[in-house]
Every structure is written in C-alpha cells, then in structure tokens.
N, C-alpha and C positions, 0 to 999 in steps of 0.2 A: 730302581728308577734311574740311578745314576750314569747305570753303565747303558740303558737306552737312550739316555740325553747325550753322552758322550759318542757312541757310535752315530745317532744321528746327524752332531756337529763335527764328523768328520767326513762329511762330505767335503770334495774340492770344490774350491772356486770355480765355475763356468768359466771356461774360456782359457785355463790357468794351466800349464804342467806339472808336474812334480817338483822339476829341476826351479823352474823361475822362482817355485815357490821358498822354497831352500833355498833359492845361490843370490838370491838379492834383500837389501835394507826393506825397510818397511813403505817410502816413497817410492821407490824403483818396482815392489812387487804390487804397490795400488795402480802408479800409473799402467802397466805391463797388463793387468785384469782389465784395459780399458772400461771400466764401470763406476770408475772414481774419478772423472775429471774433474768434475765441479769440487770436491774435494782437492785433488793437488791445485788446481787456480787457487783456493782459497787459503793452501798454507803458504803459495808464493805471495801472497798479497799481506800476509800476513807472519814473513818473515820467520816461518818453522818449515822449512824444509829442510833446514843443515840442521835440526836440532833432532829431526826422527832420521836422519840420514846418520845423525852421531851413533855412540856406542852402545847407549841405553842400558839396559832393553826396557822396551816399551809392550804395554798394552794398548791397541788403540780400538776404541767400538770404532768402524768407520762407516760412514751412509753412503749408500748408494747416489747417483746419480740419479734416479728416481723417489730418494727420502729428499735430497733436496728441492724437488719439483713441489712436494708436499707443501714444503713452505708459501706465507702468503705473497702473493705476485708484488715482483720489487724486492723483496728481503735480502737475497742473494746480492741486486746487484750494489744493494745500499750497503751491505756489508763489507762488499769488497771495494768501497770508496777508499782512498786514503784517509779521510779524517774519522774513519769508521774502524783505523788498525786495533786497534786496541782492546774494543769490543769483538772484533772477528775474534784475536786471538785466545779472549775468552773462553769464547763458543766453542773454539778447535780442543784448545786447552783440556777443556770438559771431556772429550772425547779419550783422552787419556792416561793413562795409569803406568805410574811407575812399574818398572818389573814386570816377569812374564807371569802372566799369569792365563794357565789352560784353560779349556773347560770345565774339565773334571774338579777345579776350584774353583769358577765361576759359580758352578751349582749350591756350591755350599757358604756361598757367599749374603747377605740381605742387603750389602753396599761395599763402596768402594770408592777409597779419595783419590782424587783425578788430581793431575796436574794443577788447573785450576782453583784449587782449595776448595772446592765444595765437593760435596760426597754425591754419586750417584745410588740410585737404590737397585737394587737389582729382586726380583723374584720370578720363583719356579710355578708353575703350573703346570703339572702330569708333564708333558713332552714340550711346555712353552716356557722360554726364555725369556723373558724382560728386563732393559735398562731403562729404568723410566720409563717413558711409555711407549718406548721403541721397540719393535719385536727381535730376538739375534735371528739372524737365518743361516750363518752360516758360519764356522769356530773352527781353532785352531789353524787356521792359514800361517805358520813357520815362516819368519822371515831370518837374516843376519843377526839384526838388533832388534827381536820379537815378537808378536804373536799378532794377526790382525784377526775380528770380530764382526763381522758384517750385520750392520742393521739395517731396520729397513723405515725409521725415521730420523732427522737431528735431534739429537737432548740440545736443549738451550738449560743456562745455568741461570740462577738465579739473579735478576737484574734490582731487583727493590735493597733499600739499606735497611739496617737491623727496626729504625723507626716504620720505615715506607711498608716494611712486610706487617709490623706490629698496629699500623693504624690502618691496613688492610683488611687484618682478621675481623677487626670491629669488636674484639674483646679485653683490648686494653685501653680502652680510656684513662682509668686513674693511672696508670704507670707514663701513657704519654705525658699527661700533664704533671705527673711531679717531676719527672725529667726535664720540660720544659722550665718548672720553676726552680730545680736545681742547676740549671746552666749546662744540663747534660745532654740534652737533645743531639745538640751542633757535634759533641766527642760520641754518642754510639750511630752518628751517622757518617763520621769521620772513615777514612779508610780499613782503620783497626789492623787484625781481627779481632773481634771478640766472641766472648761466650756468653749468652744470658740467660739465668734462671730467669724468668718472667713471672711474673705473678698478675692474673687473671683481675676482673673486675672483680670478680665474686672472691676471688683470695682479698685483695683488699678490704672488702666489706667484711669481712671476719674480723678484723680490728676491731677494737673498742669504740662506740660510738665516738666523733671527736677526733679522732686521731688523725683520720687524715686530713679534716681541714685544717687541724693543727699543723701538721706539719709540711703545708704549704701555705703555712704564713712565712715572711721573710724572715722575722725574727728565728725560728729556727729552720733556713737555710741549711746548715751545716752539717745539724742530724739527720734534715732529710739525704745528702748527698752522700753520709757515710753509710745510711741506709740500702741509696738504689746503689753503691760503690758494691755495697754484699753480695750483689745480684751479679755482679760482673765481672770474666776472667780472662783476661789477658789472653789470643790466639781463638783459634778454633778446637773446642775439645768436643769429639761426638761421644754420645752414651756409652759405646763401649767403652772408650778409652776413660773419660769420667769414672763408670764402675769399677775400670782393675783400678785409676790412680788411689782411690779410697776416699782422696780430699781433693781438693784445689783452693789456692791461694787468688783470693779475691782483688780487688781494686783498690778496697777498701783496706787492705793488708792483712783481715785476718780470712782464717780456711774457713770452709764448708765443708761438712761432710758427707759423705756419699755412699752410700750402702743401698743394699738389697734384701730388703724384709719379706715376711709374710704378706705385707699390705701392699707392696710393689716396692720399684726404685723409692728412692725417699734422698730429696738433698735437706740434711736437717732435720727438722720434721714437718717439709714440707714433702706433699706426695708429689712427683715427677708425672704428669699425663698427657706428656706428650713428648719427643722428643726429637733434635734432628732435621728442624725445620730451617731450612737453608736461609740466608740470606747473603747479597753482593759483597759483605764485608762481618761475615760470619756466622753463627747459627745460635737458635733458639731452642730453650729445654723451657716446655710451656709448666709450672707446678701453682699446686693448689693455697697455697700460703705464704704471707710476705716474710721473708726470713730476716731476722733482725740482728745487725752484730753486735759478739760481744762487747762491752764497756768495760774501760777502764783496763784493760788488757798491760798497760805499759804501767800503769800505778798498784797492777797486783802482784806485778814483777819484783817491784820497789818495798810493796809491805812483806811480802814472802823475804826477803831480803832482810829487811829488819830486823822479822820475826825472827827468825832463823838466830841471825847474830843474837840477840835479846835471847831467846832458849838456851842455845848453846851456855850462854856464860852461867843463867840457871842452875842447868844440868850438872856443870862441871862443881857448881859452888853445894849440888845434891839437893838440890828443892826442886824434885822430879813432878813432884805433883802442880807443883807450879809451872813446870816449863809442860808441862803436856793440858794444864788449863789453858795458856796462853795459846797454843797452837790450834786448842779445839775454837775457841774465841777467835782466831784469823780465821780460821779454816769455815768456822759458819757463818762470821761476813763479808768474807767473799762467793761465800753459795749465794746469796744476796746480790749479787753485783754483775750478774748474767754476763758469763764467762762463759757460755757456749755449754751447749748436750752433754760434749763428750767430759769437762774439764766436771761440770756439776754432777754427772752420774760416775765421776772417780772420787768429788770428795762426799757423796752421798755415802757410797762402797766403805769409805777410809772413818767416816766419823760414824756408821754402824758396826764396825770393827771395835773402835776405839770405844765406844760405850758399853760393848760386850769384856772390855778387860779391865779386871780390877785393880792388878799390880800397878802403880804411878808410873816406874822405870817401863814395863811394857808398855802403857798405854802411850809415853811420849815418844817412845821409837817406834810406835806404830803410826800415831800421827807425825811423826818429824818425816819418813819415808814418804808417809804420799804425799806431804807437800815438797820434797823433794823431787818427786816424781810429778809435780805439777808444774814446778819451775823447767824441768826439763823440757815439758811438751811448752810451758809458754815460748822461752827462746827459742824450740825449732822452730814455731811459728810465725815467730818476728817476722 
C-alpha cells in the first residue's frame, strides 16, 4: 500500500516545474504555484515569512486557496486583522513540522507535533491521506528548506484551555469543581503547558462513599491540591512519549507510573481510555480512576535513615536477628504508608524473601538490600 500512496503523492504541483520546485525556499515555491496566496497574505500578516524562508527544514501541510474559501465568510479576513496576529500565527503554526518529513513517512505516521505545540493526527485509508480532517492531495513538493503537502482544507488548532475543553466534554464535573475548590482552576487555565491525567465522573464515584465531599471541604484544602497536583505534568507529554518515558514527574513532586499491560495503557492503576486530546495550553489523557499520591514520601526517607543507622550498629555489635527484626518492622510500616505501586510491590517481593530465609545474618542483608534499594528509588524521585 505504501509504495501506491507514495507514487500517487508524487504527482507535481499543477502549474509547477521541476526546476522551481527544487531551486526555491518553501515561500518562494508556494507563491510561484500561484495556488497559495491566501496563504503567503497570511504568513505576511502574521510575521513567518522569514521564519519558512530560513534554514529549517520545514514540513508544512499547506491549503489551497480554495481550502480557505471553506472557511466561514469573514474568518479569513478577521484573521488577518492586526489584533488577530497571534491567533493567525497559531493557525499557520499548526500547519507545520519541524524537519522533513516525506510521504513515505507521512504514511507511517498516526501524528505529528507542529510547530504550534499541539499534535496533528494524521490517518491512512487504502489510497486516502488525512491530517485531521483535511484531505492531502498532493506530497512531496522539494523545496530549499523542505517539503510542502498540499491539502485541501485549514486544520485549526485547538482554541479551548485545558478547563474550557474539560467542561465541554460534560464528563468532568467533579474534577472541575475540586479544582475550583482547590484554587486550581485559574493555573491549568493559565498558559502552561501541561499534561493531565483526568479522571472521569465515574472514576471519581469509585471512591469511597464520603470522599469527595470530604475533600472539598476547606478544611482539607491541602490534600485535595496535592491530590489533583498527581494528575498534572509539567509541558505537553503525548502517549507515545509518556509510554517510552516509563514515568513522569508530577506537580505534586512525586511520579506516576506508566506502562502497558494486558488491560491497556495503565498510569498507575488507573486504565488510560483515552488519549491525546488537544487543548490551547496542553493535552489531556482521559483514565478511568482518581490516582492518589504517595504519602509521607519525605518522612520515609528520614525513617529508612534511621533505621539503617540503628541496624547497622546491631549488626556490627552481632544481634543479627535483631537488626533484621527491626528492618522487617520498618519495612511493613511503611507498606502501610502508601508509597506508591511500584515502591509497595518491591517491599512486598523483599519481605516474601525475607520470610522464606532462616539464617538471621541472611535474612537481614536480604532486607537491609531492598530497603536500600528503596532509599535509592525514593531520592531519584525527589
């Protein structure tokens, strides 16, 4: 299929020669196709014709002269007002992509981050090309500085904030309102970007009855904030990049985890069902459960610490069975103290260990190791 989508977008531009197509920048070969003016008016208005004129290279979808026609009467010309620069450049923005990138990897592509910071979605069907809901008609056009795309409508990028898109779906109520009563409203509507696990009405209702009125009383304010803080990460991270990072470091300060099971994506042990969803100041991964952070993270630091010093002098003084009681006694109440999936399914592992070994000296450098190896993963995570 590939190699017929690729011959087919190698048709030339109407109107175009070989040589123009080759021997000029990526403005120089749109104006020169006369098919794109409304396009060049629109990057002079908006202050990016020296920026696709530069070095790049650029990938840019570009619309026709007739995909702007599409648009509703007036959009064009409101766009190109001056107090409208900002939003044009948006728009254009959206239209493209760092690097060159062919057809031949166009096709293999399901998206693609624009300039703009939001992702374009691209898919294949048999011989049809889509960037959003624009059709390509016509690929690989070779400029100086990159590759032009011919579509045959404008993508507009996402104009709602992380809230505006969130109180649009009509399935986050409770997240709106405890972000409101956490004072968070005003910072994930703020310019950011951020990332947000969301959790649904129905993931909220899976709480323990109580809960959430609870914790939109003011009195605990604080638990609520470090709660929805869990939900949210610094920048724009899309699923794919989420799934290689493994984790991401929250607002809240501690990570989430991020894997791909049998059951699907999963951040934590919430299930991921949906992903990817744009917003003007960052995107949304819709999951099935409120994900709750660990506690006490910085006081487990402190008793592992302790503990540790306290074993050690044990051990050395040969009251092994003592210093590996001690360690099982931290080690199962901090299983207690919900330290996260990963931290409670390593001293789950370490204290099934430790109770399979009978020797004292074994069994306390069997547990002295994994709480070593817990202190390790806690300060990466700081």
């Amino acid at each position: 299929m590939k190699k017929t989508l690729t011959s087919l977008f190698a048709v030339a531009l109407i109107g175009m020669s070989a040589a123009s197509a080759t021997a000029a920048d990526i403005v120089d070969t749109a104006v020169g196709a006369g098919k794109f003016k409304t396009l060049a008016a629109a990057l002079g208005a908006a202050d990016l014709v020296d920026t696709l004129k530069g070095e790049g290279p650029f990938t840019v979808f570009a619309p026709t002269d007739e995909a702007f026609e599409k648009l509703p009467a007036g959009t064009v010309e409101t766009l190109l007002k001056p107090e409208n620069k900002g939003k044009l450049a948006g728009v254009l923005t959206y239209h493209v992509v760092a690097g060159k990138v062919m057809a031949a990897k166009v096709v293999d592509l399901k998206g693609a981050k624009t300039v703009n910071g939001q992702r374009v979605d691209i898919k294949v069907d048999g011989s049809t090309v889509m960037v959003d809901g624009a059709n390509v008609v016509t690929t690989d056009i070779v400029c100086d500085n990159g590759v032009l795309h011919v579509i045959d409508s404008v993508i507009l990028p996402a104009d709602k904030t992380i809230p505006e898109t969130a109180d649009a779906a009509g399935s986050f109520k409770t997240l709106l309102a405890a972000a409101k009563a956490a004072g968070l409203a005003e910072v994930l509507g703020s310019e950011g970007p951020f990332t947000v696990f969301a959790p649904t009405d129905e993931a909220f209702a899976k709480l323990p009855d109580g809960t959430v009125a609870s914790l939109l009383e003011p009195a605990n304010k604080k638990k609520l904030v470090d709660i929805l803080k869990y939900h949210v990460v610094a920048g724009r991270v899309y699923s794919e990049d989420a799934v290689a990072a493994k984790s991401a470091k929250t607002l809240q300060g501690s990570p989430v985890g991020i894997k791909v099971t049998d059951k699907g994506a999963m951040v934590n042990e919430a299930k991921l069902v949906a992903t990817d969803v744009d917003a003007s100041n960052g995107v949304i991964h819709i999951i099935d459960a409120v994900l709750l952070p660990p506690e006490n993270a910085v006081d487990a630091r402190r008793v592992i610490e302790n503990t540790v010093a306290q074993g050690a002098r044990l051990f050395n003084a040969g009251h092994h069975s003592a210093c590996a009681d001690l360690y099982h006694t931290t080690m199962t109440e901090l299983m207690s103290a919900n330290l996260g999936d990963s931290l409670n399914g390593h001293m789950s592992t370490v204290l099934t260990s430790a109770n399979h070994t009978t020797c004292p000296t074994e069994r306390a450098w069997t547990l002295r190791t994994g709480i070593d190896q817990m202190y390790g993963q806690i300060v990466a995570n700081r």
